[in-house]
C-alpha positions in Angstrom: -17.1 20.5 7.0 -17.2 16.5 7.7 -15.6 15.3 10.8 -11.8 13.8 10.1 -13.5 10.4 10.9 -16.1 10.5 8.1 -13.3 12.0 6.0 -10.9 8.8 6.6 -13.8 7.1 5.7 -14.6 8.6 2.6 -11.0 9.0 0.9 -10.8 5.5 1.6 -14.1 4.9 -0.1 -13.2 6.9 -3.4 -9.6 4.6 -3.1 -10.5 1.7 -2.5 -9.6 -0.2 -5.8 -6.1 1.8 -5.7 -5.7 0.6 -2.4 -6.4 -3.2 -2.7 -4.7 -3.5 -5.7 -1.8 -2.1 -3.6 -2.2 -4.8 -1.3 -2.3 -7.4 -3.9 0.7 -6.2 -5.5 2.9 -6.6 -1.6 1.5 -9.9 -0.7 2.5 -11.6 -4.7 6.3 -10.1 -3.8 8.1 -13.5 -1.8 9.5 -11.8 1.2 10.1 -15.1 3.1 12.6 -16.4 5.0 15.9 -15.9 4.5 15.8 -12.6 5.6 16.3 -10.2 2.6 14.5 -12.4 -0.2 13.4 -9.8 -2.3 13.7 -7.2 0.0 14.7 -4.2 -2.7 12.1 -5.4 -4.6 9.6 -4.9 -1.3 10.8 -1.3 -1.0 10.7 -0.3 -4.4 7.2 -0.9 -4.2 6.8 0.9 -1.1 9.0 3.8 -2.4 7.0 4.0 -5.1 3.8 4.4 -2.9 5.4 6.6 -0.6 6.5 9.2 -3.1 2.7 9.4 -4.6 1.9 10.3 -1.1 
């Protein structure tokens, strides 16, 4: 059985494309300043994320 380390490093391998297009989707949302810009539109992403988890 691999080490947790190499196992990390592996599911994040095999998700990598999942995962940055993840990314790219957060940064495009405008969360600047004032506080709360888009901010249900932030954690509706992240809900989203967190409930495939």
């Amino acid at each position: 059985m691999p080490e947790p380390k190499e196992q990390v490093f592996s599911y994040i391998e095999e998700h990598r494309d999942e995962m940055v297009r993840f990314l790219q989707r957060l940064v495009r949302i405008d969360t600047q300043v004032p506080p709360g810009l888009n901010y249900e539109v932030i954690c509706d992403a992240l809900a989203e994320k967190f409930t495939e988890l």
